[in-house]
FIKOLDO-502127 format. One record per residue (C-alpha): y, x, z; residue number from 1; residue in one letter. Coordinates in pm, 1 decimal. Layout:
<sites>
((Y,X,Z),NUM,"A")
...
</sites>
This chain:
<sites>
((0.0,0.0,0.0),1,"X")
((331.2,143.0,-127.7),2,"X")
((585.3,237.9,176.2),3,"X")
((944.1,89.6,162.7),4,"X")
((1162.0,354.7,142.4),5,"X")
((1517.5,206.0,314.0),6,"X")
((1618.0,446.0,562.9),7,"X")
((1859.4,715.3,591.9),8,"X")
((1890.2,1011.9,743.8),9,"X")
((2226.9,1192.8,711.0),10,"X")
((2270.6,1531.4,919.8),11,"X")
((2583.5,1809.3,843.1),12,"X")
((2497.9,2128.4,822.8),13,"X")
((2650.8,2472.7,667.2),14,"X")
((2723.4,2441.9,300.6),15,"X")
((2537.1,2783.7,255.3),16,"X")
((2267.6,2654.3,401.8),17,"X")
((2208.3,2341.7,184.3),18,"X")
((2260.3,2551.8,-123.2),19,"X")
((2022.2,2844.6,-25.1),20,"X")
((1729.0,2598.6,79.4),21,"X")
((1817.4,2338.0,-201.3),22,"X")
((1771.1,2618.2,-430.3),23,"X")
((1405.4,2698.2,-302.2),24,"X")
((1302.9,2352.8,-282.8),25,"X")
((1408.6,2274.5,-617.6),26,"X")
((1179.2,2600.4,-740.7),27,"X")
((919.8,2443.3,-526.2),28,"X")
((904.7,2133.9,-745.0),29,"X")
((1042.3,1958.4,-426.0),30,"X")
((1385.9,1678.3,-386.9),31,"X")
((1577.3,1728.6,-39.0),32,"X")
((1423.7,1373.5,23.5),33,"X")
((1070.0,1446.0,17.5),34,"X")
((1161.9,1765.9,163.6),35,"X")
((1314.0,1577.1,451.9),36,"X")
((973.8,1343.5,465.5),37,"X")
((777.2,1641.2,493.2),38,"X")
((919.9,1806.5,784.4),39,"X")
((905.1,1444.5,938.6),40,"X")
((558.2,1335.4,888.3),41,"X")
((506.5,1679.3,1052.9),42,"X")
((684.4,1622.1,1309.2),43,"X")
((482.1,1326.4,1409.9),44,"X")
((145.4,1495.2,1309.8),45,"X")
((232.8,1793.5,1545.4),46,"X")
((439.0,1549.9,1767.4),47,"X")
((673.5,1805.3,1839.6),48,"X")
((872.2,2084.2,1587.5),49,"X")
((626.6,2226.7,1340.7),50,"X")
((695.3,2554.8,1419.4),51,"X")
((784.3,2807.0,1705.4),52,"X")
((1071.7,2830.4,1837.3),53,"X")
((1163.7,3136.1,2061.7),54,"X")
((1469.9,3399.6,2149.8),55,"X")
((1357.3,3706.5,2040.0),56,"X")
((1430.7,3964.5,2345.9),57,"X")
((1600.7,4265.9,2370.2),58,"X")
((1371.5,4501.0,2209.5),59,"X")
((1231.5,4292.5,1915.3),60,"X")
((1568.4,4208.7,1866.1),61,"X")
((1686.6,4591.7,1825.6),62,"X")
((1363.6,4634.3,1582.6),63,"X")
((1472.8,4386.6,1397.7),64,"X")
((1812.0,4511.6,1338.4),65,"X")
((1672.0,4805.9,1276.9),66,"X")
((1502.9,4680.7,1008.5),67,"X")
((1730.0,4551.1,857.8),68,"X")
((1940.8,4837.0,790.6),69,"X")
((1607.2,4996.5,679.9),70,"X")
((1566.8,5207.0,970.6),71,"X")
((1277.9,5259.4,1199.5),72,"X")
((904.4,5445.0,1115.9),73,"X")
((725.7,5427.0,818.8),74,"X")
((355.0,5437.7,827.9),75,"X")
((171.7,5562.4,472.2),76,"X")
((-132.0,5341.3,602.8),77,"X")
((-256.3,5112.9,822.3),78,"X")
((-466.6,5406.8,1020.2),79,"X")
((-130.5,5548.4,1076.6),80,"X")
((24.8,5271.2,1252.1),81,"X")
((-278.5,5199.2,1459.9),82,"X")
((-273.2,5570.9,1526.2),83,"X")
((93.0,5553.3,1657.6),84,"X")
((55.5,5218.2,1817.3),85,"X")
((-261.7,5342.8,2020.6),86,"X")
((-500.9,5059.6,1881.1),87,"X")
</sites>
């Protein structure tokens, strides 16, 4: 049975934003309104946020800086990390 689509959902949010993530969901094949209906019926199948939400702390938030500005070790392998991380 075909769902009546009537409601609206209106939210403001940065203009750079929208036009960032319209631009992936348009390469995804996806409108902002079924985009929108996604994260909903998410919502309710997770009954919460679909995703993790967190405050990165202190130090993950200096690595990721880091980064960033393309600083920070290099590994030529995963061996080499492990090796360096003691795993």
């Amino acid at each position: 049975m075909p769902t009546s689509k009537t409601a609206t959902a209106r939210a403001l949010i940065d203009p750079e934003v929208k036009k960032q993530a319209e631009a992936i969901l348009k390469e995804m094949g996806l409108s902002v309104s079924k985009s929108f209906e996604l994260f909903y019926r998410q919502v309710i199948a997770q009954k919460g946020i679909p995703f993790e939400l967190q405050i990165p702390n202190e130090k993950t938030m200096k690595a990721i800086t880091n980064s960033r500005e393309g600083k920070g070790k290099t590994f030529a392998s995963p061996d080499e990390l492990f090796e360096d991380t003691g795993i």
